[in-house]
N, C-alpha and C positions, 0 to 999 in steps of 0.2 A: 778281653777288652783292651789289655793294654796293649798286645802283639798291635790290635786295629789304630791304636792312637799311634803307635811308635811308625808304622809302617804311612800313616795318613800324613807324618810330619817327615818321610822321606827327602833327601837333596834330591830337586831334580834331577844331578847329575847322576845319581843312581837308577832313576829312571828309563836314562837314557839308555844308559849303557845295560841296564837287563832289555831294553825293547830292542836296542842292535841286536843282540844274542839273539833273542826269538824269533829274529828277522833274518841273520845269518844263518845258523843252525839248517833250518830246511833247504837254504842255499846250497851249504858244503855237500850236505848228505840229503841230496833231493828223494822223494817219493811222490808214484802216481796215487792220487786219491783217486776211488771211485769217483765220478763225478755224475751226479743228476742234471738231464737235461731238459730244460726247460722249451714251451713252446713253441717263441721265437726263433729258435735254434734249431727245434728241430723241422719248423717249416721252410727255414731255408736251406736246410739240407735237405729236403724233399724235393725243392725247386730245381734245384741243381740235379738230382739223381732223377728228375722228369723231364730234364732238357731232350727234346728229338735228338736223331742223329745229323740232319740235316740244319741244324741250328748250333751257335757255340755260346761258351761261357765269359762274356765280357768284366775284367777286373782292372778296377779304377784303383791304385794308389795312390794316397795323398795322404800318406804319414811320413812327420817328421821323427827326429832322432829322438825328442823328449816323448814321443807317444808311440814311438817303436816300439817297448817290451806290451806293451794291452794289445797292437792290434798288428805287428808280423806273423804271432803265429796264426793268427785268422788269415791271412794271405796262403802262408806256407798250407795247412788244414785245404785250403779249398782249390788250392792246387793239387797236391795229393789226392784230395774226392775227383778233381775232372780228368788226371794224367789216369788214374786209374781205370775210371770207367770209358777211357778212350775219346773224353769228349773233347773239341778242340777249345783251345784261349787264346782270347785275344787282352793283351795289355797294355796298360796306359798309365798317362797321367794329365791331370790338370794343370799340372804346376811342375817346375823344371826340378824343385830341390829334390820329391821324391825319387826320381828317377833311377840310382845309385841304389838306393832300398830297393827298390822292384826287382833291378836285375840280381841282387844278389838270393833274393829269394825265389827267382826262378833258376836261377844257378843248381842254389839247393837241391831244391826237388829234382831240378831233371837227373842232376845225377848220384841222388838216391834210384830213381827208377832205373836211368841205365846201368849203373854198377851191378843191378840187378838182372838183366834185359839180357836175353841168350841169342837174339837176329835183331833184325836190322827194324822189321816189321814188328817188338817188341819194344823194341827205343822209343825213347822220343825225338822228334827229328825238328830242328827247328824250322820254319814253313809249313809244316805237313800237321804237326800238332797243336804249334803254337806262335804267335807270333807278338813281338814285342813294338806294340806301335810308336808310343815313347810321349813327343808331347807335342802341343800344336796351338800355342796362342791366340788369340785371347779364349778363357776356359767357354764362353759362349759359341766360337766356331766349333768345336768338337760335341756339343752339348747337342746343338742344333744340324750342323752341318754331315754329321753321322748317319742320320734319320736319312737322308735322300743318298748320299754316297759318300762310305766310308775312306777306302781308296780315293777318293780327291782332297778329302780334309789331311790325311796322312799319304800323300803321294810315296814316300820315303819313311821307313823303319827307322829306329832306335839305331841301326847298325849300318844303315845307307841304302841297303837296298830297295830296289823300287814295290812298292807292295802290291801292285796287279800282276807281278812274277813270281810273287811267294805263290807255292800251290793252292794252300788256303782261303788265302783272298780271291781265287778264282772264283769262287762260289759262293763270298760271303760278301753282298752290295753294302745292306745296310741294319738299321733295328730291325727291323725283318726277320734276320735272320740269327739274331740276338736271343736265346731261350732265354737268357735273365741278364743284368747290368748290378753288378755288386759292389759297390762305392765302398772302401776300407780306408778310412779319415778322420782325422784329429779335429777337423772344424765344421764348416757346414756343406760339405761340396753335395753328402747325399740328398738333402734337401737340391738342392742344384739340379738335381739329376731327374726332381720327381717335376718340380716347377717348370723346364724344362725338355726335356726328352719324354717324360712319359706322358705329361698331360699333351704335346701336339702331335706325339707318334705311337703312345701306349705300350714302350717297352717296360717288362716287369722287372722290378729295382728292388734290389736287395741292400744293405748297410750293416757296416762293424766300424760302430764308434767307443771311443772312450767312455768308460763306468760316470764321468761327470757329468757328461752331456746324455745321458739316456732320457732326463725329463724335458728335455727338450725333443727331443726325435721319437718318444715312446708310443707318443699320437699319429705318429704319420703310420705306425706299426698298427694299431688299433683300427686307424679309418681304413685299411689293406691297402693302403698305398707302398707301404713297404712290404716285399711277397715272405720277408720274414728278417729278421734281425738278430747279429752278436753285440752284445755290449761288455767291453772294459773285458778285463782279463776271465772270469771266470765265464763271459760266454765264448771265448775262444776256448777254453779249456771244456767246454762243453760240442763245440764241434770237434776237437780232436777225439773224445770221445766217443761219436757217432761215426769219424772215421775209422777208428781203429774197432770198434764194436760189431759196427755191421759191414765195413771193409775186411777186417783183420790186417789193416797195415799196420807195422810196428814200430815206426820210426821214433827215433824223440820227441816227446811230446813237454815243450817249454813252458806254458803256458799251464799246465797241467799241474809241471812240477815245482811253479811257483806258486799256486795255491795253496801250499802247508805254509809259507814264509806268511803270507797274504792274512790267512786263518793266525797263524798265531800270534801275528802282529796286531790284529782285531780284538781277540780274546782279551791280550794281555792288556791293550789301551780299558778295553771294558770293565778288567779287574781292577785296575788302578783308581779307577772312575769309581766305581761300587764302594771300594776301601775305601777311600778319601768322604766319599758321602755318608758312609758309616761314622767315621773317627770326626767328624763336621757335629755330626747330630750329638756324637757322644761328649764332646765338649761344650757346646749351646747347654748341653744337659747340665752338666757340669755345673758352669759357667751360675745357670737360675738356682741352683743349691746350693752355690755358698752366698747368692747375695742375700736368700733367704735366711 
């Protein structure tokens, strides 16, 4: 009993500084946990691996730098599923700031795959697999304006060139030809995407948003208006999961291996909370025995 009173009257500052450690710790010397996947997660990986060949995988970025670590590796994850299975991507954004983020996680991936890639027809080729559409004001002309033709709302790529000369775009007009539209966003663009796009066109919308905003998004998953959803880090770490599990791709998985920080950091708040509720009552106890 006294260990519970002495530790229940710790300095915050001790506090602190054991929850850094806990926090650190799986940082320095990361490890993949198993991870369990949950429905959401694995219905939009299903989404994705039932795209036709003749349709591609559209991916909306709109994270910024404070909600990059929950929802890059959901990007990088679902590029790795579509470079894989050869499906093509198309990407964007809403909004100008993410745009830096995007390319460098297509950067990534392509050249995890080409480092790999022994011909040319094994590559990824930019135009031919993927293409970077970039961004196109106000987020309402791209929402809407995609639905009848994609190529007029984005005349011009990410990188200048005209996009009815990209190979790709040759044969890709509009949602049409869209097997799914996956919004990965710190606020409310995937909402956007369902208000718009898919209630006047009927493309199916997929989202990965941050672990706080799930009670807000978690209904549009339920009514199937979302065709499946990651949330907050541990559902990224649950689609890398499904790619390296029924892919066998083996690349780092970030998201994965901030899970033991994430866990431990959880844990330890809980025990602190526990003890402190313990040494609270043991004193109250106290406290009526000696005014007795």
């Amino acid at each position: 009993m006294k260990i519970i009173e002495y530790l229940s009257r710790l300095d915050r500052r001790i506090i602190y500084l054991v929850l850094a450690t806990v926090v650190m710790v799986p940082l320095v010397i990361p490890t993949v946990p198993r991870v369990r996947v949950m429905t959401p997660v694995e219905k939009l990986f299903n989404a994705v691996e039932a795209i036709p060949n003749d349709q591609i995988l559209m991916l909306d970025f709109d994270y910024d730098p404070q909600t990059l670590p929950e929802i890059e590796p959901m990007g990088v994850a679902m590029l790795r599923h579509a470079f894989h299975r050869r499906t093509k991507v198309a990407v964007l954004s809403l909004y100008v700031q993410p745009l830096g983020l995007a390319k460098k996680a297509l950067d990534q991936v392509t050249e995890e795959f080409n480092s790999r890639a022994t011909s040319y027809e094994d590559s990824i080729i930019y135009g031919r697999d993927y293409v970077f559409l970039g961004w196109q004001p106000p987020p309402i002309v791209p929402l809407l304006g995609m639905g009848i033709s994609i190529v007029d709302v984005y005349q011009r790529d990410y990188y200048g060139y005209r996009t009815d000369s990209l190979p790709m775009m040759q044969r890709v007009k509009n949602f049409n030809d869209v097997g799914i539209l996956v919004s990965l966003s710190g606020a409310t663009a995937p909402l956007w995407w369902i208000a718009y796009s898919q209630t006047r066109f009927g493309v199916a919308v997929g989202a990965g948003i941050t672990a706080v905003s799930a009670s807000e998004f978690y209904q549009y998953y339920q009514t199937g208006q979302f065709s499946g959803l990651m949330i907050g880090m541990k559902g990224a770490a649950e689609y890398e999961e499904m790619v390296q599990s029924r892919l066998s791709i083996t690349s780092r998985r970030k998201a994965s291996e901030a899970l033991g920080s994430l866990t431990a950091a959880h844990l330890t708040m809980i025990a602190f909370i526990v003890v402190g509720n313990i040494g609270y009552f043991i004193r109250k106890r106290k406290e009526k025995g000696v005014q007795r």
